[in-house]
Structure formats: structure tokens, C-alpha cells
C-alpha positions in Angstrom: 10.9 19.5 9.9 11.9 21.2 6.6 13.3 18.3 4.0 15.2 20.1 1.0 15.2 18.5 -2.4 17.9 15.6 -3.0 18.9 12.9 -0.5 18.0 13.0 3.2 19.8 10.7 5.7 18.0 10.0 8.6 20.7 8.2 11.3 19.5 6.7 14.7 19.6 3.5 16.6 16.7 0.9 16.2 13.8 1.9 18.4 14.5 5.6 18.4 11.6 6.5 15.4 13.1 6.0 12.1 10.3 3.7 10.7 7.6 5.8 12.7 9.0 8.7 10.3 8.7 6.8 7.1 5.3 5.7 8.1 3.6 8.6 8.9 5.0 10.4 5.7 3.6 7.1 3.4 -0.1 7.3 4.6 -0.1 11.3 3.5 0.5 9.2 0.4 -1.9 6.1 0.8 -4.1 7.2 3.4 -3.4 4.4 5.6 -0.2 2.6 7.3 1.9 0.3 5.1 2.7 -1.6 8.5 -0.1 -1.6 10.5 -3.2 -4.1 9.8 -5.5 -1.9 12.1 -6.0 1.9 12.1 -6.5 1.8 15.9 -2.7 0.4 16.1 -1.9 3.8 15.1 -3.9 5.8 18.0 -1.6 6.7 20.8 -4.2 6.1 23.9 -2.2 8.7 26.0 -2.7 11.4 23.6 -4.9 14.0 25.6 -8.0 15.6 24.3 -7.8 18.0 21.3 -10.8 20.1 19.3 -10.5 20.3 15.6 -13.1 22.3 13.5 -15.9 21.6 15.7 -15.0 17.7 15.9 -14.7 16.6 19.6 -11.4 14.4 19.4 -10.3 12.1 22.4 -7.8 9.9 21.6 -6.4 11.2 18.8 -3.5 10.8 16.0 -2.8 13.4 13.6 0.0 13.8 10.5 0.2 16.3 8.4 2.9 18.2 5.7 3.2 21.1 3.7 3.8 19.5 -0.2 5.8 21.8 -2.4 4.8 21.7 -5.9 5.7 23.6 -9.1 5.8 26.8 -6.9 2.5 25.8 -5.0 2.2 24.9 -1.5 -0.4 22.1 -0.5 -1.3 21.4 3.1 -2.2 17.4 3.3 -3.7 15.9 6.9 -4.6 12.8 7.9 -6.8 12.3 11.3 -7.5 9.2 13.3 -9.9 9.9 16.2 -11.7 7.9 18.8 -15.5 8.3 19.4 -18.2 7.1 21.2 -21.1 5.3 18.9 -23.6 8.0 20.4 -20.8 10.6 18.5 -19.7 11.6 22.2 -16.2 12.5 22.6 -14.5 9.2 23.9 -13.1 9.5 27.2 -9.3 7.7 27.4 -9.6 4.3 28.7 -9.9 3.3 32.3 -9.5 -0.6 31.4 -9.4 -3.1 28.5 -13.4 -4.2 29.3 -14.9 -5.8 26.2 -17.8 -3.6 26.9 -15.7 -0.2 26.6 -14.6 -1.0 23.5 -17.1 -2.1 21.7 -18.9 1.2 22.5 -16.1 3.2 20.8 -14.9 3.1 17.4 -12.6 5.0 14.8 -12.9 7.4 12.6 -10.2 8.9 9.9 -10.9 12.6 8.3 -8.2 13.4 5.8 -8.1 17.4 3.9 -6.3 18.8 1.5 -5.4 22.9 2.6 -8.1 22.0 5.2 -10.5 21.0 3.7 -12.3 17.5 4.2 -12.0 14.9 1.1 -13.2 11.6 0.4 -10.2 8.9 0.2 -10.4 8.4 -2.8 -9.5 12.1 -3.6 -7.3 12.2 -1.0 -4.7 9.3 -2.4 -2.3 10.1 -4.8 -2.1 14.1 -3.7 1.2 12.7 -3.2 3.1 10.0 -5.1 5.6 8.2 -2.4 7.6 4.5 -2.9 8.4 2.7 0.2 11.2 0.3 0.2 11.7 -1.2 3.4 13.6 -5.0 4.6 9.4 -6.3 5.2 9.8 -5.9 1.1 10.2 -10.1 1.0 7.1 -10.5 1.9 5.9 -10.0 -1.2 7.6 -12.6 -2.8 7.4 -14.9 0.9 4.1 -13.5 1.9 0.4 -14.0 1.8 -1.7 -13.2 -1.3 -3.3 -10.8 0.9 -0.4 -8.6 1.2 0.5 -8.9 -2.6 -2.9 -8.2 -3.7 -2.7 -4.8 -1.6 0.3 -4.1 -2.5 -0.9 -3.7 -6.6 -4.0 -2.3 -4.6 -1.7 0.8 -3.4 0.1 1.0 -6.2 -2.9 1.7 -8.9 -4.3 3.8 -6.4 -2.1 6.5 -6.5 -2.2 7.0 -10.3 -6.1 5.8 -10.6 -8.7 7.3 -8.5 -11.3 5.5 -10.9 -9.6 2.1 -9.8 -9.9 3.0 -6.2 -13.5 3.8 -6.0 -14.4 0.4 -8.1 -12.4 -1.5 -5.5 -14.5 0.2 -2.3 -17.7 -0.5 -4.4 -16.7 -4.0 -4.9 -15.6 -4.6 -1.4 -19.0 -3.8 0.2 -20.7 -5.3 -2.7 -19.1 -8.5 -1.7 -19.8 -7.7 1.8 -23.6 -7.4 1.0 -23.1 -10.4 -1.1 -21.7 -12.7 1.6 -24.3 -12.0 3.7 -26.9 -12.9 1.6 -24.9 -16.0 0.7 -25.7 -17.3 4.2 -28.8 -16.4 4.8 -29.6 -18.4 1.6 -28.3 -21.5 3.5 -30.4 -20.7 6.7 -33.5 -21.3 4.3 -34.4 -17.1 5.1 -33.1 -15.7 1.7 -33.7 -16.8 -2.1 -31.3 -17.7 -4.4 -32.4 -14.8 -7.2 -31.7 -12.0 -4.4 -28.1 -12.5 -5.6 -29.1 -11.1 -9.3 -28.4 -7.1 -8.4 -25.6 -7.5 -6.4 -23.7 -10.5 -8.8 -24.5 -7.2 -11.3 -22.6 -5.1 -9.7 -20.1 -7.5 -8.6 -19.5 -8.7 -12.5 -19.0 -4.9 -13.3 -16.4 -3.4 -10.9 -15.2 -7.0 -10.5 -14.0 -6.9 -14.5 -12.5 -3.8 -14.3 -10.5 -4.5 -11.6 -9.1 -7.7 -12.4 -8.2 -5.7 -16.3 -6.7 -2.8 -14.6 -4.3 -5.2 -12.2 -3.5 -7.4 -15.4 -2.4 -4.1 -17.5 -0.7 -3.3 -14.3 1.2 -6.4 -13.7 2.5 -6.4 -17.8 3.7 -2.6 -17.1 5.7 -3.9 -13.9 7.1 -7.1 -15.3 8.7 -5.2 -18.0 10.1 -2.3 -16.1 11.1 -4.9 -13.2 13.2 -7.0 -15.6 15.0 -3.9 -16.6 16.2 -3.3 -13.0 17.0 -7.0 -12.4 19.5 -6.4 -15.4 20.9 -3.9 -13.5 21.0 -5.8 -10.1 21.9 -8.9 -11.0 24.9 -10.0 -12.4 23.9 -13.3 -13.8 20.8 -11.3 -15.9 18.4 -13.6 -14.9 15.2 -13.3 -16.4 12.3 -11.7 -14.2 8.6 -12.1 -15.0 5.8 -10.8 -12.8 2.3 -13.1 -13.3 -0.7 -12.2 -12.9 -3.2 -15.3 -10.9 -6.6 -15.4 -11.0 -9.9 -17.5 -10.8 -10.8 -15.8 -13.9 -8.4 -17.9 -15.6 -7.5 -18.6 -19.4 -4.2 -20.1 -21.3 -3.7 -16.2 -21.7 -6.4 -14.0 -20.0 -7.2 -11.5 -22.7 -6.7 -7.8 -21.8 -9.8 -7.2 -23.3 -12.5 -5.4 -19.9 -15.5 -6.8 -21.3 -14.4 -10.2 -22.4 -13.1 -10.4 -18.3 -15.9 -9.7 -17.3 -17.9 -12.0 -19.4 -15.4 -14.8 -17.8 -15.9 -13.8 -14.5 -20.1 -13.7 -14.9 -19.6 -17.6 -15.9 -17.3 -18.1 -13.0 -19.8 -16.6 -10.9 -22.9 -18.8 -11.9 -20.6 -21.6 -11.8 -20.1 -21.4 -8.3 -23.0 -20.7 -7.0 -23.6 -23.5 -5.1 -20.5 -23.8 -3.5 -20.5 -20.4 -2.5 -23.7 -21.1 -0.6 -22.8 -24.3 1.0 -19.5 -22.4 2.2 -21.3 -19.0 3.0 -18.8 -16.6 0.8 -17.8 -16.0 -2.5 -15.0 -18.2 -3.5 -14.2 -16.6 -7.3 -13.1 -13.0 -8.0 -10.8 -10.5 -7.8 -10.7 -10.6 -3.4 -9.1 -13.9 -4.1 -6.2 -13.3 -7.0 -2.8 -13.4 -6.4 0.3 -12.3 -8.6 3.7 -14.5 -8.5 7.9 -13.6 -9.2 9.6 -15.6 -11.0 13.2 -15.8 -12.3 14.1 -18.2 -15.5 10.7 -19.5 -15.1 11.4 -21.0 -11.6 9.0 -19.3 -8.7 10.7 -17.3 -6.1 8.9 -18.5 -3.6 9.7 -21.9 -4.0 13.5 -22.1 -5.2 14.8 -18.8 -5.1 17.6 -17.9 -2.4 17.6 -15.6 -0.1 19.7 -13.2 -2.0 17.9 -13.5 -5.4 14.3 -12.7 -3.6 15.7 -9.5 -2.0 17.2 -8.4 -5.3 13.5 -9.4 -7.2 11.6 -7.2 -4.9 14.3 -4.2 -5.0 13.6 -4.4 -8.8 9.9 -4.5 -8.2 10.2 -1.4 -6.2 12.0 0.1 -8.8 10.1 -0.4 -11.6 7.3 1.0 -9.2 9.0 4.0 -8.8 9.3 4.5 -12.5 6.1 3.6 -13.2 4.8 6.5 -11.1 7.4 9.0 -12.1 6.3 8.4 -15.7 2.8 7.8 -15.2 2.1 10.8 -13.2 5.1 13.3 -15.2 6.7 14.1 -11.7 9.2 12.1 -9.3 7.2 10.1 -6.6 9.0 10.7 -3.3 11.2 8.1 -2.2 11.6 6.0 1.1 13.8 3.7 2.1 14.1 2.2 5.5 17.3 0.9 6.9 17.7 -1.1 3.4 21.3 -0.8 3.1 22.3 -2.8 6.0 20.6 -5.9 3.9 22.5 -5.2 0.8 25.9 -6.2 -0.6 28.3 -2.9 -1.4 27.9 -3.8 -5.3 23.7 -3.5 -4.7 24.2 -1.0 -2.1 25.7 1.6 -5.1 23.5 0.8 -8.0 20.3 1.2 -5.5 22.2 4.2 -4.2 22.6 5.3 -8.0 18.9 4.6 -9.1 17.1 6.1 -5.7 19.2 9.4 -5.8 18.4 10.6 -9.8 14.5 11.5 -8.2 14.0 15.0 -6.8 13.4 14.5 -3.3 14.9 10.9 -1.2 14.5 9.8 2.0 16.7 7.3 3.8 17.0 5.7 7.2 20.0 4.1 8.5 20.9 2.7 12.1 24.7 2.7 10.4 25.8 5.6 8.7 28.7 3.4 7.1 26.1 1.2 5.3 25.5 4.7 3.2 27.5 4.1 -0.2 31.2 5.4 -0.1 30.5 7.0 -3.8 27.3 8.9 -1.8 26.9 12.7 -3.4 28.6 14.8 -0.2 25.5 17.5 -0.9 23.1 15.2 0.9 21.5 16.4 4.1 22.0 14.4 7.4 19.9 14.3 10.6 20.2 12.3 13.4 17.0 10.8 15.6 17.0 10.2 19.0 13.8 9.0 20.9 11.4 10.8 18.2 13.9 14.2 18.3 15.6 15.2 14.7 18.4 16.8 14.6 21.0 17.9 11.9 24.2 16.4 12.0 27.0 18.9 11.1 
């Protein structure tokens, strides 16, 4: 499928592959699904065997594109595979046995014009914004799902970030582990010295580079609220952590410093509980409007047009941070809006180069819609143009 610059409408009934579109464009952008809290929910077990580049491949999900950019073509893929632990190709499964799957697991290879790449070199090839009606969640959600969401987001602009957030994540792994096997009486307590290092370090840097983050967002987000919201109600975007002053200085080493103490401090509660109960794997961010949480008192309506502005203000965030329009998705959001939000979203989405959108109603699509846009309807997985 060949999408041409401008505004793409992508029509079809619910069930018939609209969101699997979006999806499978946003992890050539992220490297992983924006729905899915497994890799493996992405593997279609029925997908027969296939050889790629010597790699035996059973089950087996592949997306790929061709990125046009400044004249130059770019060839992005993204592999999911199943294998046996012995690196056997993985025959397709017979039953759901425990003992089948635990000999199995997944692997992911993603390339850039074929060739393979590390993850963290392989996000941010391209910039994409995904706005979709799940988009309350982070205002309703877990802190989980906020703190990857600000995860993603840095990601595609920072590859530095990325790479201090995978070291951190196994150096809390290691950590954790050691945790409890100081309260089994194997371990002692100075183990922990290298890896509260290394944990102080990366830990800092990511908890300054969310903070500068969240400042960036807040102000671009309460531009957009302007826009959405006829009452102009003000919109602030907070940064939580454990790390926590009055007013957490933006200054790395002075966070870090903070954390360090935090760290010692809880030492021996992190042993009685067996995990590490201060640091970056724990903050949160928070919406508010006129200083009142969103997820406490704000209605229905106002949350939905708080987290359209944060997905706004992403999108221009990325667009200025990166000199070139991110690509933008939006799925089946226009059924959720009034006709006033519908047109000043429709307004804001369609001044990027290249825009996406899925509707199971073509009449939710703004009546002052530009008549150049390009129209497709979906039907069980098949595209086709609509004349």
C-alpha cells in the first residue's frame, strides 16, 4: 500500500483491521506495540514457516515500509519470530502444554535497508504520534502506562535516553535479585555498592531528562487546551517522583545526588520487601486543570480534551525537535469528539506532511475536510480506494 502525502482516510467497520493498520505502522516507529503488553500477542500461530537471511523462522510476524525522505528511500523491518531454546526452528503448536512453551521463546530482529540494528538505533528512524480513544488512560490509567508513555516519547528524539533506561532496567533487575538473596542470609549487604553505582547514574539522568520533558509538554499542552477548550482552563503537566523536593531542581547531578540519599535511605526496606522501592521504575506524572487533578474531579469531556492536547503538544514537540513532521495516527477518534473539537483537531492534525485516519463512520470526518484527501476502504484486512 502506497500512502501519498497529506490526509489518508482509512473507512471500515469495527473488527475489519483498522487499528491492526495503525499498529503495525507505530512499532516501525517504537519498535514495539502501543497495545499489546506481550510481543508474543503479536505472533500469528498459523503463520507457516518462512527463511529469512539464514534465520530459521516458524511462527513468525513480520512489518515492514519503505520511508520516503528528502528524496531518499529507507527500507525499515521489524521481525517477531518463534524459537526453540536449543535455536531450533520452533515447530507450530500441537497444544497449549506448559512444557511446550516454556521450551520456546521470542525473538525480535529489526533492520534498517536490511540490515540488523540494535533497538535503540532502530527507534526514532521514524517519528510517528498515535492518537487513539485508549488515549484516557493516561489521565485514568496506571502509572505504568504513563511512565511509558514519556518512555516512548523521549525515545524517538533521544537514543542516549533509551540506552540509559535498558541499562537501568537490568541494573535493577540484577539489583533485585541481590536484594533477596540478602534476606535469605546468602548475600551481603556491600554487594549492592557497584550496582547502587550504576543505578545512581543512569537513574539521575533519567529522572532529569523526563523532568525537562514534562516542562516542554506542559507548556506546549496548555497551548492546545487554549485552543480546545472554550472555558481556557489552565493545564499543567507534573512531574512525581521519590526523588522528591518543594521544586526538584533541573540540575543532573544534584538529582542524582538526591536519589544516592534516597537509595541508602531505604536500604533496609528494600531488603525486608525484596525490591527497590525508590527510583525512576516507580515515578509517575499527573494532569491537571486549574490546579484540580484530572483524575480525581475532571469530567469525562474535560479528560478527553486534556489528553488530545497532550498528544498535540507531542506532536509538536517532535516536529520541532527533530526539524521534520512526525507522521500522524489517529484511530477512530472522531466518533468521541464534539463537531466544534472534531474541526480544530481536524485543523491541527492536517497542517503535517503525511496523516493517517481511521473511521468506522465516514460522516464523523469534518464537513470543512480538504476534498484532496485520499480515501480507502478496509474490509477483513483488504484496502481498497474508494472513488
Amino acid at each position: 500500500m502506497f500512502l501519498e502525502p497529506g490526509v489518508t482516510i482509512i473507512q471500515g467497520n469495527n473488527g475489519n483491521g483498522k487499528s491492526n493498520l495503525l499498529e503495525a505502522i507505530y512499532i516501525l516507529s517504537i519498535g514495539k506495540s502501543q497495545r499489546a503488553t506481550n510481543d508474543r500477542d503479536l505472533v500469528r500461530f498459523t503463520t507457516k514457516d518462512i527463511n529469512i537471511k539464514d534465520e530459521s523462522l516458524g511462527i513468525h510476524t513480520k512489518v515492514l515500509a519503505n520511508v520516503e525522505k528528502s528524496n531518499e528511500s529507507t527500507k525499515i523491518q521489524c521481525d517477531l519470530f518463534e524459537i526453540e531454546h536449543n535455536g531450533k526452528k520452533a515447530e507450530p503448536q500441537q497444544s497449549n502444554s506448559i512444557n511446550t512453551l516454556k521450551q520456546k521463546h521470542l525473538k525480535k530482529l529489526v533492520r534498517i535497508n536490511g540490515i540488523k540494528r540494535k533497538i535503540s538505533e532502530f527507534v526514532g528512524e521514524v517519528n510517528a504520534v498515535l492518537f487513539t480513544v485508549q488515549d484516557l488512560e493516561l489521565i485514568y490509567g496506571n502509572p505504568k502506562t504513563r511512565r511509558r508513555y514519556l518512555d516512548v516519547l523521549i525515545s524517538q528524539n533521544n537514543r542516549e535516553y533509551l540506552m540509559a533506561l535498558q541499562r537501568y532496567q537490568k541494573t535493577l533487575l540484577q539489583r533485585n535479585h541481590l536484594l533477596r538473596s540478602i534476606k535469605m542470609g546468602v548475600s551481603q549487604m556491600d554487594e549492592l555498592t557497584p550496582w547502587d553505582h550504576h543505578l545512581v547514574i543512569d537513574g539521575g539522568f533519567i529522572i532529569y531528562t523526563r523532568l525537562n520533558m514534562i516542562q516542554k509538554l506542559s507548556k506546549l499542552s496548555l497551548d492546545k487546551h487554549h485552543l480546545l477548550s472554550p472555558l481556557k482552563e489552565k493545564l499543567n503537566v507534573i512531574y512525581i517522583t521519590d526523588v522528591q523536593e518543594q521544586e526538584l531542581s533541573c540540575d543532573q547531578s544534584h538529582i542524582s545526588s538526591l536519589f544516592k540519599q534516597k537509595l541508602s535511605a531505604s536500604l533496609n526496606a528494600d531488603v525486608i520487601k525484596g525490591f527497590t522501592t525508590v527510583g525512576p521504575h516507580r515515578d509517575d506524572f499527573k494532569i491537571t486543570i486549574d490546579d484540580m487533578d484530572c483524575s480525581r474531579f475532571a469530567s469525562r469531556g474535560q479528560g478527553r480534551t486534556a489528553t488530545l492536547s497532550l498528544k498535540l503538544a507531542e506532536a509538536e514537540y517532535l516536529s520541532d525537535a527533530r526539524g521534520e513532521n512526525p507522521l500522524i495516527l489517529l484511530d477512530d477518534v472522531f466518533s468521541e469528539l464534539d463537531s466544534v473539537r472534531r474541526d480544530m483537531v481536524w485543523r491541527l492534525v492536517s497542517q503535517y506532511e503525511q496523516s493517517l485516519i481511521t473511521t468506522s463512520d465516514i460522516k464523523d470526518i469534518p464537513n470543512n475536510s480538504n476534498h484532496d484527501m485520499k480515501m480507502f476502504q478496509i474490509v477483513k484486512g483488504n484496502i481498497n480506494p474508494i472513488n
